[in-house]
PyMOL Python script that loads the backbone (N, CA, C, O; Angstrom):
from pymol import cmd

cmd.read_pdbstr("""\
ATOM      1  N   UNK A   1     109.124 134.914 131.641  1.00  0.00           N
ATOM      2  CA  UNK A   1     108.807 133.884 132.593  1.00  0.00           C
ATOM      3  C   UNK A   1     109.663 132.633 132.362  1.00  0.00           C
ATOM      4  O   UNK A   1     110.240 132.226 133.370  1.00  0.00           O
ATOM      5  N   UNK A   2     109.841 132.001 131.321  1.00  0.00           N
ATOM      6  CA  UNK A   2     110.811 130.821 130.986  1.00  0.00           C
ATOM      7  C   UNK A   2     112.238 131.306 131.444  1.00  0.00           C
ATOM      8  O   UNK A   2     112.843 130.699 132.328  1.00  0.00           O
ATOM      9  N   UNK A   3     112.831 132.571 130.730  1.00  0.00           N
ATOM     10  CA  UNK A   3     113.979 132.715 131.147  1.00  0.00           C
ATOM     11  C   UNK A   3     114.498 132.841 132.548  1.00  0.00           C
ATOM     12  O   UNK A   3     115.659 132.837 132.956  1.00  0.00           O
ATOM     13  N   UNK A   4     112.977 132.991 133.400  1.00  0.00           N
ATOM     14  CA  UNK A   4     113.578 133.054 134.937  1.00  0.00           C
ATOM     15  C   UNK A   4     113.251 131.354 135.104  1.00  0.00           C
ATOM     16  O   UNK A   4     114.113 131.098 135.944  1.00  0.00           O
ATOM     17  N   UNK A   5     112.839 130.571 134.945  1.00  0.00           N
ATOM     18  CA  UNK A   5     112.647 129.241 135.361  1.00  0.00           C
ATOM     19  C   UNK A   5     114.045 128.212 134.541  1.00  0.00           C
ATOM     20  O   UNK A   5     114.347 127.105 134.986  1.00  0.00           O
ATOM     21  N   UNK A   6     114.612 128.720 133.556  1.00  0.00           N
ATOM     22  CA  UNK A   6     115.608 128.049 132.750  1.00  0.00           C
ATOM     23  C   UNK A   6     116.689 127.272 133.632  1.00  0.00           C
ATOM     24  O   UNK A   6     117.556 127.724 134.381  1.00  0.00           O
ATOM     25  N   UNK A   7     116.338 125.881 133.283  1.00  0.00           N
ATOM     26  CA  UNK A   7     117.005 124.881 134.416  1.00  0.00           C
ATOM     27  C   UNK A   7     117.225 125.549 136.063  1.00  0.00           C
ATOM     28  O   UNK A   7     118.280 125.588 136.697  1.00  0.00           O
ATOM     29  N   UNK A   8     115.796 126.065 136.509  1.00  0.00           N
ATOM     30  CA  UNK A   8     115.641 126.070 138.013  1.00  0.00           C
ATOM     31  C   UNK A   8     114.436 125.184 138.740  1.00  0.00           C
ATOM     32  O   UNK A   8     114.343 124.884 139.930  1.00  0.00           O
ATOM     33  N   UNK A   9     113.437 124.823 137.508  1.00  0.00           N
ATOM     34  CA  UNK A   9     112.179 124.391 137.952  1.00  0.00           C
ATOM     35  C   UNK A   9     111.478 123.592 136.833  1.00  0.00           C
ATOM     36  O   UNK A   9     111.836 123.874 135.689  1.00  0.00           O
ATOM     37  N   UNK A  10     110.435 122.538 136.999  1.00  0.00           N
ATOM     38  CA  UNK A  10     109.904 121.811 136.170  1.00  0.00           C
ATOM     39  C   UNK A  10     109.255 122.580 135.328  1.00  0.00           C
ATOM     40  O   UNK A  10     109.121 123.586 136.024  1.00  0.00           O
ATOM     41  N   UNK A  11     108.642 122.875 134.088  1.00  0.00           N
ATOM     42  CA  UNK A  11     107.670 123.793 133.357  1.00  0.00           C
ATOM     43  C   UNK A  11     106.888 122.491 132.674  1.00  0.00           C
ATOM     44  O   UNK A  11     107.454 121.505 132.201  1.00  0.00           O
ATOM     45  N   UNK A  12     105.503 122.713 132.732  1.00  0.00           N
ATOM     46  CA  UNK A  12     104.420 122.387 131.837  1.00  0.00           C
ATOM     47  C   UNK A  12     104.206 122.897 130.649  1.00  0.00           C
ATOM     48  O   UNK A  12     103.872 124.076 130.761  1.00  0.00           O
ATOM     49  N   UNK A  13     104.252 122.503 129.445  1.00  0.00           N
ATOM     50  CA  UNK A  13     103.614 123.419 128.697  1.00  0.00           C
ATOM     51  C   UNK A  13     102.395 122.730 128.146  1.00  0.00           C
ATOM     52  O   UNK A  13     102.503 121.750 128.884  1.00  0.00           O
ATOM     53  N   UNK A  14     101.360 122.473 127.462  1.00  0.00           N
ATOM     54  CA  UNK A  14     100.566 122.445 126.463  1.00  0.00           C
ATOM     55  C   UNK A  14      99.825 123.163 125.567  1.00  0.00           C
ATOM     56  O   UNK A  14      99.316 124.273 125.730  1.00  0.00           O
ATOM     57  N   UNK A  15      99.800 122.428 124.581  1.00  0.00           N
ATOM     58  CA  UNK A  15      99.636 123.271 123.218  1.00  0.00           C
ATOM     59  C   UNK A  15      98.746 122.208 121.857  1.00  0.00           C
ATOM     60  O   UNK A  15      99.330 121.379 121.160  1.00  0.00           O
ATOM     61  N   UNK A  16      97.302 122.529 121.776  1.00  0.00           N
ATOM     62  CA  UNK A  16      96.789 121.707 120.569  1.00  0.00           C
ATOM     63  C   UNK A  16      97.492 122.172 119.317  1.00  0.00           C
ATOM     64  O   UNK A  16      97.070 121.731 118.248  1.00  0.00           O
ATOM     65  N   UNK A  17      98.499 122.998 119.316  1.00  0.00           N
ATOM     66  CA  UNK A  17      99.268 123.180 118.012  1.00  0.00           C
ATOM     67  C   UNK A  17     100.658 122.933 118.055  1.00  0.00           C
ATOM     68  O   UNK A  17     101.544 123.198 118.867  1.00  0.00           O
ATOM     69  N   UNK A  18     100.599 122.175 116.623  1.00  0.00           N
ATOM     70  CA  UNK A  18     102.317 122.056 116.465  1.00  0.00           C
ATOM     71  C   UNK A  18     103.541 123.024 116.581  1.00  0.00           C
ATOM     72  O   UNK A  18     103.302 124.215 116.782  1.00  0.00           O
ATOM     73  N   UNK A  19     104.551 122.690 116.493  1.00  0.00           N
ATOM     74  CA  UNK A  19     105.464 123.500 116.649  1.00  0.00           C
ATOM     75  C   UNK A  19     105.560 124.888 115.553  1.00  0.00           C
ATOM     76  O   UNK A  19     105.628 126.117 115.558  1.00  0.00           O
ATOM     77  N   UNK A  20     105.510 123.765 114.688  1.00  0.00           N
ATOM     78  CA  UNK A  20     105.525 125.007 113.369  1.00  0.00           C
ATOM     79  C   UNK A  20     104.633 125.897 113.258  1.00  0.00           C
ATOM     80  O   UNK A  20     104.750 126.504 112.193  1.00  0.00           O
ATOM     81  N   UNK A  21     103.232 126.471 114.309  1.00  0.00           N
ATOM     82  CA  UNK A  21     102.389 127.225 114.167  1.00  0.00           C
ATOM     83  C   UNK A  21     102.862 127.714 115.438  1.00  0.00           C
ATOM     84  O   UNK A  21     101.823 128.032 116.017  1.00  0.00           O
ATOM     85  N   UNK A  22     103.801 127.949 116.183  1.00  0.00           N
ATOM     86  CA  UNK A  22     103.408 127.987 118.085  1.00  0.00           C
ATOM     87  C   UNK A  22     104.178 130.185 117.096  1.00  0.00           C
ATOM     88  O   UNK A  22     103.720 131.219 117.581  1.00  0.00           O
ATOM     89  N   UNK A  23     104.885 130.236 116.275  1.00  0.00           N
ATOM     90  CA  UNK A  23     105.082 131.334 116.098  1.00  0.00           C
ATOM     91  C   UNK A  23     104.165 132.693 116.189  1.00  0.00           C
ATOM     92  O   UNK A  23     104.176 133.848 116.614  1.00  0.00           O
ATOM     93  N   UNK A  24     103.162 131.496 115.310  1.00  0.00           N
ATOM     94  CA  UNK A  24     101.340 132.835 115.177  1.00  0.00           C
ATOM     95  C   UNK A  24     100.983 133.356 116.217  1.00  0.00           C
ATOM     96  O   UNK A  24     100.364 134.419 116.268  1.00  0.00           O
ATOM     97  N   UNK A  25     101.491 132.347 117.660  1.00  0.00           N
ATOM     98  CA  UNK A  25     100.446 132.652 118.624  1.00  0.00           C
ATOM     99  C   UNK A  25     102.012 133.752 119.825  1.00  0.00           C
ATOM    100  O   UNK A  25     101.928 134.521 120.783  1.00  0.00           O
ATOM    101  N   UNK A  26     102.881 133.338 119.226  1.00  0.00           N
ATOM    102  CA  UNK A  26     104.293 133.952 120.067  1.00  0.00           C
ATOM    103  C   UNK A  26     104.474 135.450 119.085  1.00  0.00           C
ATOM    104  O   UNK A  26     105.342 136.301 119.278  1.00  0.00           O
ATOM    105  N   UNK A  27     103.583 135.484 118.185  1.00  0.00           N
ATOM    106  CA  UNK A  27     104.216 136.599 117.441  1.00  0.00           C
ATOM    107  C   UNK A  27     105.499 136.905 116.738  1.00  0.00           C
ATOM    108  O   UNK A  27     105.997 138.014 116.548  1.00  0.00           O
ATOM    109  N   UNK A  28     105.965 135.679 116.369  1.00  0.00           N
ATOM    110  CA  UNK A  28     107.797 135.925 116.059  1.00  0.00           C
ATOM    111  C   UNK A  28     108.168 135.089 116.436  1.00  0.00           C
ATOM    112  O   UNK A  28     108.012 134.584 117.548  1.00  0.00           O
ATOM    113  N   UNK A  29     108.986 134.636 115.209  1.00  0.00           N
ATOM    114  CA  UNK A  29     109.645 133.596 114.944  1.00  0.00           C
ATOM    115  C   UNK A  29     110.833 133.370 116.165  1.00  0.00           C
ATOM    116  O   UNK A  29     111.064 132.447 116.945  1.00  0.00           O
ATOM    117  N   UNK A  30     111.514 134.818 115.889  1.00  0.00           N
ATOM    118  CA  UNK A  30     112.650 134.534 116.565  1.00  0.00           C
ATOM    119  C   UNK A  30     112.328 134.094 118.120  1.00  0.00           C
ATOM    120  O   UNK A  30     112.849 133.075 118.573  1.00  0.00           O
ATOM    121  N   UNK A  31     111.381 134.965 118.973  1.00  0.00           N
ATOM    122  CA  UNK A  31     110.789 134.722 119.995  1.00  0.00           C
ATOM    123  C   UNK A  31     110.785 132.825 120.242  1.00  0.00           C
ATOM    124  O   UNK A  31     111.326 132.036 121.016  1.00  0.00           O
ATOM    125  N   UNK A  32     109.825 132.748 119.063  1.00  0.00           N
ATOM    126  CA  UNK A  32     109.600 131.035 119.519  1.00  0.00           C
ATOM    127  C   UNK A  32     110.653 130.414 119.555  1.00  0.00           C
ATOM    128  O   UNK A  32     110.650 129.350 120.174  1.00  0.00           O
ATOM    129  N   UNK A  33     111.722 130.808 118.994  1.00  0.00           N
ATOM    130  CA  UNK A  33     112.697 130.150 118.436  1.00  0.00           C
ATOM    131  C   UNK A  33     114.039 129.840 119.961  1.00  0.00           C
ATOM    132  O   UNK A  33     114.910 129.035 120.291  1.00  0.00           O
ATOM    133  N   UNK A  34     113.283 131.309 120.515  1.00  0.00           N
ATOM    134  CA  UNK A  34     114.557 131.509 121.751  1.00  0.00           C
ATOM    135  C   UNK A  34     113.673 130.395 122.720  1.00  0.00           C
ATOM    136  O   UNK A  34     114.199 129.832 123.681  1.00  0.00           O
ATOM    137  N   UNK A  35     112.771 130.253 122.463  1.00  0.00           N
ATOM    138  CA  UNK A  35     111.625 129.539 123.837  1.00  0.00           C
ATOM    139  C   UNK A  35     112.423 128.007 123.596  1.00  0.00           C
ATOM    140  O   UNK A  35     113.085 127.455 124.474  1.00  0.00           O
ATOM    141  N   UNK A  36     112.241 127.553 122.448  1.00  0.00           N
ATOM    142  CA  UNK A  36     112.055 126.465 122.060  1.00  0.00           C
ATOM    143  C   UNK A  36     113.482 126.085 122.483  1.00  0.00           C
ATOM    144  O   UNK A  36     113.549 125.095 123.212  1.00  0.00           O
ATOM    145  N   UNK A  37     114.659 126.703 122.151  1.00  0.00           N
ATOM    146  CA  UNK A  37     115.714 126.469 122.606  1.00  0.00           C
ATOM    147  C   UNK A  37     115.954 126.427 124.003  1.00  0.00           C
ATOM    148  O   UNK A  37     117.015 125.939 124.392  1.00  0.00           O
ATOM    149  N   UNK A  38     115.108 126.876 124.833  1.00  0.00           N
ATOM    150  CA  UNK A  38     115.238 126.460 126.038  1.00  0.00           C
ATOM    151  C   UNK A  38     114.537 125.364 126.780  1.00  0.00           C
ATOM    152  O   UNK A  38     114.607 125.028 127.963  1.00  0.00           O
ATOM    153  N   UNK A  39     113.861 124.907 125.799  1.00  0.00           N
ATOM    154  CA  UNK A  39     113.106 124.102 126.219  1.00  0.00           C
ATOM    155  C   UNK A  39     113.145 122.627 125.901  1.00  0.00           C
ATOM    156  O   UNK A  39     112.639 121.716 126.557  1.00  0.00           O
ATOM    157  N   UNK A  40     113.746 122.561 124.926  1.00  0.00           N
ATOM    158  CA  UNK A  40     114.064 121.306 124.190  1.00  0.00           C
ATOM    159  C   UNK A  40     115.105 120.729 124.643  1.00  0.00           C
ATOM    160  O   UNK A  40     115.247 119.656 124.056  1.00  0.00           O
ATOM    161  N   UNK A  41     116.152 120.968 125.635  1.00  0.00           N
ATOM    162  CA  UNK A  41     117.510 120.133 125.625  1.00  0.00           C
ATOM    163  C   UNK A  41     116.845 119.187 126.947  1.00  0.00           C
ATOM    164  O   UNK A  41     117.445 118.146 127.216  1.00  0.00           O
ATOM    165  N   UNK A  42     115.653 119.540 127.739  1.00  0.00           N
ATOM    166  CA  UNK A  42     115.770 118.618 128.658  1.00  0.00           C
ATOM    167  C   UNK A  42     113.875 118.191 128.575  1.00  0.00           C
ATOM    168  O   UNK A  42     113.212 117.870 129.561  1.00  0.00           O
ATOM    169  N   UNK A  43     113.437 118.287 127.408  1.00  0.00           N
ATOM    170  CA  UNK A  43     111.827 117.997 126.693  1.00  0.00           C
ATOM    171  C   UNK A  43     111.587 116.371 127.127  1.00  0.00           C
ATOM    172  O   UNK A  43     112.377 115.427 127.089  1.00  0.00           O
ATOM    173  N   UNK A  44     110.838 116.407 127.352  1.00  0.00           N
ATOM    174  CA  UNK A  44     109.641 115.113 127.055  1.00  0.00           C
ATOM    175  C   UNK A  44     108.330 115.359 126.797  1.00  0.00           C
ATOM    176  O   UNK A  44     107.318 115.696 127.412  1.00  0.00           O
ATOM    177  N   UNK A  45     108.750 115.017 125.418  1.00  0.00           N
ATOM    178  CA  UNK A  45     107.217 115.258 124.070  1.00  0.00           C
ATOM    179  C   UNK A  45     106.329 114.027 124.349  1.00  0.00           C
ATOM    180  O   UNK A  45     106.538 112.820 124.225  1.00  0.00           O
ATOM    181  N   UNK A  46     105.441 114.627 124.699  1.00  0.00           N
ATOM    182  CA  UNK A  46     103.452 114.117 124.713  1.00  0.00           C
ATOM    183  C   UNK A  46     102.756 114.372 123.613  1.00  0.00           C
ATOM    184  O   UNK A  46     102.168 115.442 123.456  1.00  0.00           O
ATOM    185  N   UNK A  47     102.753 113.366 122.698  1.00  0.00           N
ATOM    186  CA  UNK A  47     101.520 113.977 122.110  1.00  0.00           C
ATOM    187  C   UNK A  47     100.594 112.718 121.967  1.00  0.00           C
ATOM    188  O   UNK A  47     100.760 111.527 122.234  1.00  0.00           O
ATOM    189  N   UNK A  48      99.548 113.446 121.439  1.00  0.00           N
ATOM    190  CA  UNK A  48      98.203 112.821 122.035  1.00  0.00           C
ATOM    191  C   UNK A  48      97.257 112.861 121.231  1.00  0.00           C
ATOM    192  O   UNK A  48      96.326 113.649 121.393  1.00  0.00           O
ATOM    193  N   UNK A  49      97.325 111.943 120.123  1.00  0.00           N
ATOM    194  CA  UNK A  49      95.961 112.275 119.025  1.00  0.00           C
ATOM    195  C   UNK A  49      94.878 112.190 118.971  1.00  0.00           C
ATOM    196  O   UNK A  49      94.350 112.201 117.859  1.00  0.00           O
ATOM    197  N   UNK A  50      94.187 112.085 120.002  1.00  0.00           N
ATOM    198  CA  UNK A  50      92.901 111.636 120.080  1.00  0.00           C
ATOM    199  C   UNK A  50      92.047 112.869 120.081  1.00  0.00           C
ATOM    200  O   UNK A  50      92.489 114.015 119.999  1.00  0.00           O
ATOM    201  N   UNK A  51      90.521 112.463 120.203  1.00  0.00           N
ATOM    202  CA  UNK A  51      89.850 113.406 120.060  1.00  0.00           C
ATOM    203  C   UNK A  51      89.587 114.159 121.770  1.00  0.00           C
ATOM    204  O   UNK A  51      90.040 113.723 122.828  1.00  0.00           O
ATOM    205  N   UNK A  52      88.976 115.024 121.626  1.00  0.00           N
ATOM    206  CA  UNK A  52      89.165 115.807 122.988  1.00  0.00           C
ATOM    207  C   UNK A  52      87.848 115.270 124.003  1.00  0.00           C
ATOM    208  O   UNK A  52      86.675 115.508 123.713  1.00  0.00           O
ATOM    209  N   UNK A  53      88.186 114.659 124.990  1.00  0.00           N
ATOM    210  CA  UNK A  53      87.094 114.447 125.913  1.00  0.00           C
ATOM    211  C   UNK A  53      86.059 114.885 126.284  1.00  0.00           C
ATOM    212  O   UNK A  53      84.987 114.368 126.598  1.00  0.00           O
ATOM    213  N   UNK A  54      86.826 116.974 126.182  1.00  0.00           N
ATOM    214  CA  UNK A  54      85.487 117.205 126.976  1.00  0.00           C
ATOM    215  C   UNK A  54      84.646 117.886 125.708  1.00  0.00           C
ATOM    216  O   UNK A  54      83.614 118.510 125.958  1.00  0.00           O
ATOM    217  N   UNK A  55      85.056 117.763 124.533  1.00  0.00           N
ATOM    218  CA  UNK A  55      84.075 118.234 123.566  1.00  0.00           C
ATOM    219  C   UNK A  55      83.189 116.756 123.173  1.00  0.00           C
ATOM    220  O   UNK A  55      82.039 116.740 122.733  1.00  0.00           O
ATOM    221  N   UNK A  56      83.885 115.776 123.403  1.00  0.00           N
ATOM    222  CA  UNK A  56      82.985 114.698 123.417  1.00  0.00           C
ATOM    223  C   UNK A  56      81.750 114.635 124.258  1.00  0.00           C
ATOM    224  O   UNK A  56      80.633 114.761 123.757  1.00  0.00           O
ATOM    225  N   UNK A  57      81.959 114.430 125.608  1.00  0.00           N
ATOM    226  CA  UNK A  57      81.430 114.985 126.444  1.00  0.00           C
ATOM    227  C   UNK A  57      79.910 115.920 126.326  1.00  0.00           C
ATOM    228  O   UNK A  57      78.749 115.627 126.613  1.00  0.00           O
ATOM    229  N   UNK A  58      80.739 117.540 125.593  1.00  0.00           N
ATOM    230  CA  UNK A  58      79.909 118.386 125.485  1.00  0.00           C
ATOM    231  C   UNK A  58      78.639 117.536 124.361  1.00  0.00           C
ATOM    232  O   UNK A  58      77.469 117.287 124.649  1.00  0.00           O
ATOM    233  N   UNK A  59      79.351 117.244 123.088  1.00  0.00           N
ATOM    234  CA  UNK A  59      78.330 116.509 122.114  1.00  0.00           C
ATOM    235  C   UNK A  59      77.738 115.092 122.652  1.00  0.00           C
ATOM    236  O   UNK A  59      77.007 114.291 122.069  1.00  0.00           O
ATOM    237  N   UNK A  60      78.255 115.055 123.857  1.00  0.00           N
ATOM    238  CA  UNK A  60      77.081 113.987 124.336  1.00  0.00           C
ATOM    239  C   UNK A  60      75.848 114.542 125.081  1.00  0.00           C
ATOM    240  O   UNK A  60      74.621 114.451 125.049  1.00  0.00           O
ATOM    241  N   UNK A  61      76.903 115.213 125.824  1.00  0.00           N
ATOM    242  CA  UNK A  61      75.075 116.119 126.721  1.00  0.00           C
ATOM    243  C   UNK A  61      74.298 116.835 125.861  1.00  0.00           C
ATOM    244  O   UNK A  61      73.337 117.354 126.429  1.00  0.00           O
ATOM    245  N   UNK A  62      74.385 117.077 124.523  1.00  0.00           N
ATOM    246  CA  UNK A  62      73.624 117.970 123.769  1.00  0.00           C
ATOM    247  C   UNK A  62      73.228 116.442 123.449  1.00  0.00           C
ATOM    248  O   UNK A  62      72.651 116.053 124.464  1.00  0.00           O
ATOM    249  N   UNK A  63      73.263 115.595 122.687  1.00  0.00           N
ATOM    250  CA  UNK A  63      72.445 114.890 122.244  1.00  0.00           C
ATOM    251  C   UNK A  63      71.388 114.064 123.220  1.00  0.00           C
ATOM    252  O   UNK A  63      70.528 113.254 122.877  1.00  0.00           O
ATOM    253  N   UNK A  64      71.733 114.534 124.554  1.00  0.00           N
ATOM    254  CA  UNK A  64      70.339 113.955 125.435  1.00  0.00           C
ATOM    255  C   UNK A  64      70.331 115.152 126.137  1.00  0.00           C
ATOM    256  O   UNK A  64      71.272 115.398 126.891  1.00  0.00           O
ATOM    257  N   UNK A  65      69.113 116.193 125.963  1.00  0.00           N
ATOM    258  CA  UNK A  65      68.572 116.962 126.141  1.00  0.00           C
ATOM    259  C   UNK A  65      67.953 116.950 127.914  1.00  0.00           C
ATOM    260  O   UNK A  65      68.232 117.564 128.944  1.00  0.00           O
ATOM    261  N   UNK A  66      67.327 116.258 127.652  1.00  0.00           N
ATOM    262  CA  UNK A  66      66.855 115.823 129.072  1.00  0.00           C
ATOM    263  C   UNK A  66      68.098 115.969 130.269  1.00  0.00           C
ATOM    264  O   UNK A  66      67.840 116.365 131.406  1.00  0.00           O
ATOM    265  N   UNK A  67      69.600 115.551 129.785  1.00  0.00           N
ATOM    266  CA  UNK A  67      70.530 115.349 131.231  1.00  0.00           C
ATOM    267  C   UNK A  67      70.805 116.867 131.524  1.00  0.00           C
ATOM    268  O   UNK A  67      70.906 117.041 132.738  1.00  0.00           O
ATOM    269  N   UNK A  68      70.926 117.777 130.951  1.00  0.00           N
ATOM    270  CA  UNK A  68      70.861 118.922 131.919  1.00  0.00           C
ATOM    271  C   UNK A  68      69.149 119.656 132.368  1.00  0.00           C
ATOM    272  O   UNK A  68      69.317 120.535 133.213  1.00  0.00           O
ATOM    273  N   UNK A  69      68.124 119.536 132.114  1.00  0.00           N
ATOM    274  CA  UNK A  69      66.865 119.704 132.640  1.00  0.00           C
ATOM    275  C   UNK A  69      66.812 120.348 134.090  1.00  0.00           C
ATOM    276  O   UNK A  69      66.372 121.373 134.611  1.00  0.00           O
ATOM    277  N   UNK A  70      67.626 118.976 134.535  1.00  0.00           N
ATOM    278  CA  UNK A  70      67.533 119.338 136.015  1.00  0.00           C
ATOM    279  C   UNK A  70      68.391 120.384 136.800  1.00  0.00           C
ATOM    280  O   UNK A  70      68.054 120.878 137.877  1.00  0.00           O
ATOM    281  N   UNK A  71      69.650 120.680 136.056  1.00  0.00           N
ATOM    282  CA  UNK A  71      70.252 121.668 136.087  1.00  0.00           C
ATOM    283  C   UNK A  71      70.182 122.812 135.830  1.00  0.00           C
ATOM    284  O   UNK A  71      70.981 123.558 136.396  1.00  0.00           O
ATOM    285  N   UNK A  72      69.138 123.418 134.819  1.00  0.00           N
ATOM    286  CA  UNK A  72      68.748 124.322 134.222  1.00  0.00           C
ATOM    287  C   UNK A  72      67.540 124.343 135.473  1.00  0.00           C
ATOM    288  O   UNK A  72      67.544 125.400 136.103  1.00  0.00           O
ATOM    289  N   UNK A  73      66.668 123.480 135.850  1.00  0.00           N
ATOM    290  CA  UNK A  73      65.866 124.002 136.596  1.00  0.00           C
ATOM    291  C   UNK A  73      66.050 124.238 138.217  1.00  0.00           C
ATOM    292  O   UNK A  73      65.152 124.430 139.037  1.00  0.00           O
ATOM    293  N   UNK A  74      67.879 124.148 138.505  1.00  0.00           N
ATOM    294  CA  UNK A  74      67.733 124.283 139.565  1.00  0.00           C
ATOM    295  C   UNK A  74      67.556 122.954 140.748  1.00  0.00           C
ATOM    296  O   UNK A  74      67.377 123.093 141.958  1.00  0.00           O
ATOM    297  N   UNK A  75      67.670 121.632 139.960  1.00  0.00           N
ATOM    298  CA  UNK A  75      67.586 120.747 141.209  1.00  0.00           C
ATOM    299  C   UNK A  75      67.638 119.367 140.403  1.00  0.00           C
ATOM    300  O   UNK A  75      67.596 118.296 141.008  1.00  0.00           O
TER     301      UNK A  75
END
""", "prot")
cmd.dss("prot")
cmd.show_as("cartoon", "prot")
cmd.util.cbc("prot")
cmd.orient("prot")
């Protein structure tokens, strides 16, 4: 899929993992290695340390029990 988009079209990527782990999930080094090279000469790196919204979020609606009630019952 990258190699058909390679300088024809914008690509998104995101990833909560660094570079140096993106191999585990590509299976191979070399693999990541060919990605990354295509991807890096025209990159603009985001990163973003914060904590994640919607797990915030989630640990907020669990700590008030009551705000889904009405959802669970349907109205």
């Amino acid at each position: 899929m990258f190699s058909q988009r390679y300088e024809r079209g914008a690509t998104l990527v995101t990833s909560n993992l660094p570079f140096d782990e993106w191999a585990e999930t590509f299976g191979s080094e070399r693999l990541t290695g060919a990605l990354l090279d295509r991807l890096t000469p025209h990159v603009h790196i985001l990163e973003m340390n914060r904590d994640s919204y919607w797990l915030a979020q989630a640990k907020k609606n669990k700590a008030r029990p009551d705000a889904n009630a009405g959802a669970e019952a349907g109205g």
